[in-house]
C-alpha positions in Angstrom: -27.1 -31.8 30.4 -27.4 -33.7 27.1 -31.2 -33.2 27.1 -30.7 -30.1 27.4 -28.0 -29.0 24.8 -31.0 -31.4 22.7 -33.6 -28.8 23.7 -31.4 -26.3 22.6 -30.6 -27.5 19.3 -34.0 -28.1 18.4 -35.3 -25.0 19.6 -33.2 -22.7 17.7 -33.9 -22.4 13.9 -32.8 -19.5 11.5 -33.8 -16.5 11.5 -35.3 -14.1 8.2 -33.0 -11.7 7.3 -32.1 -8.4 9.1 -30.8 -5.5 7.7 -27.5 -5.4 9.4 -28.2 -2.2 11.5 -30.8 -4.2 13.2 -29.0 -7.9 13.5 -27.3 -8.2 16.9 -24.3 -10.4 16.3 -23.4 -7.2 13.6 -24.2 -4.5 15.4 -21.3 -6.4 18.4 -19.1 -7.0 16.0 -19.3 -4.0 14.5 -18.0 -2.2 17.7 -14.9 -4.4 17.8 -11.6 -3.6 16.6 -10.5 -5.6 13.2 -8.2 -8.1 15.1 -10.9 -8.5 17.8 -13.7 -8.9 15.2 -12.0 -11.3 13.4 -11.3 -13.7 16.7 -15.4 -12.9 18.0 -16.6 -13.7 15.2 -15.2 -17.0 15.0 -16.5 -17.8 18.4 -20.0 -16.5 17.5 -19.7 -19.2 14.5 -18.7 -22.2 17.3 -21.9 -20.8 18.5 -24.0 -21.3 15.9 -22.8 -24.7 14.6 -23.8 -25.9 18.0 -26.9 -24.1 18.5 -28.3 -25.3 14.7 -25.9 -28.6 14.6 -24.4 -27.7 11.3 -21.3 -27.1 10.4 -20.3 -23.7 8.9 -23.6 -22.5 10.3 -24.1 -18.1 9.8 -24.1 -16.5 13.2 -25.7 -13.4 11.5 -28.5 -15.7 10.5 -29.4 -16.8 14.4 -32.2 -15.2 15.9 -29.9 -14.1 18.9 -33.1 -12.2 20.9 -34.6 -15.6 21.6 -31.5 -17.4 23.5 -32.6 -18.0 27.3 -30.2 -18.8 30.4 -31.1 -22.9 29.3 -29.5 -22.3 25.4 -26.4 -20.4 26.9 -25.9 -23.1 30.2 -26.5 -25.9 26.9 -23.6 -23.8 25.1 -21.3 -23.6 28.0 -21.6 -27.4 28.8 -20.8 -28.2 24.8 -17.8 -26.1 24.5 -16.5 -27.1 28.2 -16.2 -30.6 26.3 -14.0 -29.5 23.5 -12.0 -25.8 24.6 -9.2 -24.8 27.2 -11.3 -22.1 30.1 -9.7 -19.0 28.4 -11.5 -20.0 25.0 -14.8 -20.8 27.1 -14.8 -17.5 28.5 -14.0 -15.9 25.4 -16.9 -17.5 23.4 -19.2 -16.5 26.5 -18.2 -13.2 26.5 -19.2 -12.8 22.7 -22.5 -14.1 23.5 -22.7 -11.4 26.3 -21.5 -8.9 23.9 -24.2 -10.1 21.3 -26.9 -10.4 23.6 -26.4 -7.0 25.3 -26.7 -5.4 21.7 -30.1 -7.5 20.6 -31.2 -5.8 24.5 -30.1 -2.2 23.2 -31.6 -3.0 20.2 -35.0 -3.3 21.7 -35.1 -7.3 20.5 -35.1 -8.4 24.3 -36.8 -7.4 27.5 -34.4 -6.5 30.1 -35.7 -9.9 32.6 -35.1 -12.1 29.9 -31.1 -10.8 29.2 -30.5 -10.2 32.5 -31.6 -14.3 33.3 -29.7 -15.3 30.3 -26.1 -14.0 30.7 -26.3 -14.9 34.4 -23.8 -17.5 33.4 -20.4 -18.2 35.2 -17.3 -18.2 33.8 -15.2 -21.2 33.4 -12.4 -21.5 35.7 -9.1 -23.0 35.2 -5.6 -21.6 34.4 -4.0 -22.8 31.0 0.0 -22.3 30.3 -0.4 -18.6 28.3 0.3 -19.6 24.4 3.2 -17.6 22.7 7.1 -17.9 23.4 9.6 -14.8 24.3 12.1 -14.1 22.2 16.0 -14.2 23.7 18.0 -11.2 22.6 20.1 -13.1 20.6 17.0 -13.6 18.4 16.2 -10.0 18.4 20.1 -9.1 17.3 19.5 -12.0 14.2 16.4 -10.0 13.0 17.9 -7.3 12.9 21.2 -8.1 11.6 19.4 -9.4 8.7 17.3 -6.5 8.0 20.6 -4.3 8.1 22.3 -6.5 5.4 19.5 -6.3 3.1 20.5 -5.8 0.1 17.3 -4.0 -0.8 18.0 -1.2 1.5 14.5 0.5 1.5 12.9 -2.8 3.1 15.5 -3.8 5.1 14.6 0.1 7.0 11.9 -0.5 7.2 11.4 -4.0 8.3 14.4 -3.0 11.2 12.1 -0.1 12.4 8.8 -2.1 12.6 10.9 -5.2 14.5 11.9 -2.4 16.8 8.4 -0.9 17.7 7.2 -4.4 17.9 9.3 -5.0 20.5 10.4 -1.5 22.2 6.6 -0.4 22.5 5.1 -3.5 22.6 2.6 -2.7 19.6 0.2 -4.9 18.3 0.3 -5.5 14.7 -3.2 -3.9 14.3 -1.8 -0.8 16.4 1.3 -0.9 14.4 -0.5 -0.5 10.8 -3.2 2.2 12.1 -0.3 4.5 12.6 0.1 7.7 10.7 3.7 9.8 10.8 1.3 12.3 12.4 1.6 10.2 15.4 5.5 10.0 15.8 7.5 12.3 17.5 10.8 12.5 15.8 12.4 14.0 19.0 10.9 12.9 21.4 10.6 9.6 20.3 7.1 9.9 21.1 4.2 7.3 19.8 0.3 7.8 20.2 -0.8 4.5 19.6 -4.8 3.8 19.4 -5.5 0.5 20.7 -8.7 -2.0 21.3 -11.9 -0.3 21.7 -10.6 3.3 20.1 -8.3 4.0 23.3 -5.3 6.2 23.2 -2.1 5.7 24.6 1.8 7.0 24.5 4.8 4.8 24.0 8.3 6.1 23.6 11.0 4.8 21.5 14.8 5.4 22.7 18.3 4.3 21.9 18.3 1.3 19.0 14.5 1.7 18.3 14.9 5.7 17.7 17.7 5.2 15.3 16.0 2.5 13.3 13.0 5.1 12.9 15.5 7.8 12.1 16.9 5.4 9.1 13.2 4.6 7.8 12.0 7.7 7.9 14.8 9.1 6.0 14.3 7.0 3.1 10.0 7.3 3.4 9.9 11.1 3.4 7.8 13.5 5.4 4.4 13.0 3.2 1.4 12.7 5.3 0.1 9.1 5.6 0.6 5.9 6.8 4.1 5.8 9.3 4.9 2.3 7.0 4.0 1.6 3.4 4.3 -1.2 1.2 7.3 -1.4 -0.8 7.3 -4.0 -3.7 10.4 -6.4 -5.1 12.2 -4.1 -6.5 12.3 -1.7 -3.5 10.0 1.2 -4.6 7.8 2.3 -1.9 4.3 1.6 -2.6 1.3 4.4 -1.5 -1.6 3.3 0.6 -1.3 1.6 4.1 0.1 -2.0 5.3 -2.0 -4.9 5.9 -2.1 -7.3 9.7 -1.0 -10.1 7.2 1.7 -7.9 6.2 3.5 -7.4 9.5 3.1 -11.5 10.0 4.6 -12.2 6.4 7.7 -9.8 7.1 8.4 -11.1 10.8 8.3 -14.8 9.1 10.4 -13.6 6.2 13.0 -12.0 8.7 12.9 -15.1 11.2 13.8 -17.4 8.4 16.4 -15.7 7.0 18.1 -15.0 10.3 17.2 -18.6 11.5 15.2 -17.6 14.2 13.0 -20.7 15.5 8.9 -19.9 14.7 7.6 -16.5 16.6 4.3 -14.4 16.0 4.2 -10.8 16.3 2.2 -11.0 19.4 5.3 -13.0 21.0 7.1 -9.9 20.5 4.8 -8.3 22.3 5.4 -10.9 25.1 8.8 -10.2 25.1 8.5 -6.7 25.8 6.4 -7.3 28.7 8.6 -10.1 29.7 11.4 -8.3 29.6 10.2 -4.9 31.4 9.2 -7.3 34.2 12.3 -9.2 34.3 14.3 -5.7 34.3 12.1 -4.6 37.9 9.5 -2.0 36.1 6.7 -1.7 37.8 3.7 -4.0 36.4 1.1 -1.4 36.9 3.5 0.7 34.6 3.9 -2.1 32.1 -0.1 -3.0 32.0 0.0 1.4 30.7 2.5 0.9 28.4 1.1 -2.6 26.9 -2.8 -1.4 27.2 -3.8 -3.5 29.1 -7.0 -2.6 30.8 -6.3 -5.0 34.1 -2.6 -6.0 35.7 -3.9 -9.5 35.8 -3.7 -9.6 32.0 -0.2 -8.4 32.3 0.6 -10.9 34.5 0.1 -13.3 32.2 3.0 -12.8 30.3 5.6 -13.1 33.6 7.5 -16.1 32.9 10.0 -14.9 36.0 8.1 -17.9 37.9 8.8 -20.6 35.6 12.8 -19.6 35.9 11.8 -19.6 39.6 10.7 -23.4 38.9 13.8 -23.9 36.8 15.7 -23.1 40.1 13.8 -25.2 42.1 13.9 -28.1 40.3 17.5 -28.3 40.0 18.5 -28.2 43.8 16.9 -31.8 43.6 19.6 -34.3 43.0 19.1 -37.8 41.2 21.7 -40.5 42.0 21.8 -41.6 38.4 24.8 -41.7 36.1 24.2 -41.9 32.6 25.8 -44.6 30.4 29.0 -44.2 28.0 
């Protein structure tokens, strides 16, 4: 396999510039959500430092049409070496992605991508990444966003912990909304998720009244459901940023001295959770947006309490020593 990842390196060389409605690797990435581009077009960049052997290499700059099933079996081999399966497959998928667009694009014959994405997927199970959050957590965050002193923030902040969690939004969702899609009496949400598709989440009890209390102090002007608000607690026009949402969940979790979380472990816990309570996962893969229930059922930790369980009906005759 090393002669052959050699072949590939040497066989690869940089490409003249495209205009970007003819390049590929754009034209794929183009067609991805901001969080999703973001995350592919790292992996496209892996791709390229191997493919050229140089670090920080362009993916826009690889001529993407001439890859063959030998470069991509090369690829696979390299980043088997150095990634967990789940980033493997990942990475391969982006190279799908790209290579189906250079095929569209009329850079490719149909033999020649057919033969080259004819590559297997990696198997292998890795321990998902992320943590759930206990509710004790969840009553800390929001304790501390209700004794904010700056009231406008500490609203707000309370209502976007509580559709992080309640609908199990992802950040990206969570910024895209407009008050156009909130139903203040229903409690309804239309959320657009990855690839432009539409779903509903509801908010109820806790998570309806910490909308009510934002929404009081934001007003009824069309626009973005959450806004920017700056130190001294005037909201600020124009819509909220991914980086945003992280900074304010990190803000709130070290105030309330809540141990390290992401926003997409509250979306964990929400799955988590509706599983642990007995909804049905085919219900929760709706509600998450997740296109298969295998996804889902990545985020079940009910079988590691299972193991928990397990584990301790196994007795060791050892005392410790005082």
């Amino acid at each position: 396999m090393t002669s052959e990842i050699m072949t590939v390196e040497k066989a690869i060389e940089l490409a003249p510039a495209r205009p970007l409605d003819q390049n590929p690797a754009a034209v794929y990435l183009a067609g991805l959500t901001p969080t999703g581009r973001r995350s592919q077009l790292h992996a496209l960049r892996v791709v390229a430092e191997i493919l050229i052997n140089q670090v920080g290499a362009d993916p826009l700059a690889l001529p993407w049409e001439q890859l063959r099933y030998q470069h991509i079996a090369g690829i696979r081999a390299r980043l088997v070496e150095r990634y967990k399966p789940a980033t493997v497959n990942r990475t391969l998928s982006a190279i799908r992605g790209v290579m189906k667009a250079a095929w569209r694009l009329g850079q490719t014959s149909s033999e020649d991508y057919y033969r080259a994405v004819d590559i297997k997927q990696v198997e292998g199970e890795t321990i998902p990444a992320g943590r759930e959050l206990s509710a004790g957590e969840l009553s800390a965050l929001m304790s501390d966003c209700e004794h904010d002193t700056t009231d406008t923030a500490g609203a707000r902040d309370a209502a976007i912990i509580a559709i992080l969690y309640a609908a199990g939004l992802r950040r990206d969702e969570v910024v895209r909304l407009d008050l156009e899609n909130y139903d203040t009496e229903s409690g309804r949400l239309l959320v657009t998720g990855k690839r432009s598709k539409e779903r509903t989440a509801y908010l109820t009890n806790g998570a309806l009244d910490a909308m009510a209390d934002w929404l009081a102090i934001r007003g009824d002007d069309p626009g973005p459901l959450f806004l920017a608000i700056n130190k001294g607690g005037a909201i600020q026009p124009g819509r909220m940023t991914n980086q945003a949402i992280y900074d304010i969940l990190a803000k709130r979790g070290k105030r309330a001295g809540v141990k390290k979380f992401t926003p997409h472990d509250m979306r964990r816990t929400f799955v988590s959770d509706l599983l642990d309570a007995g909804a049905d996962i085919a219900t929760v893969a709706k509600m998450a947006g997740h296109a298969s229930v295998n996804t889902t059922a990545r985020y079940d930790r009910r079988t590691e309490e299972a193991k928990q369980k397990a584990a301790a009906k196994l007795h060791i005759p050892y005392r410790r020593r005082t």
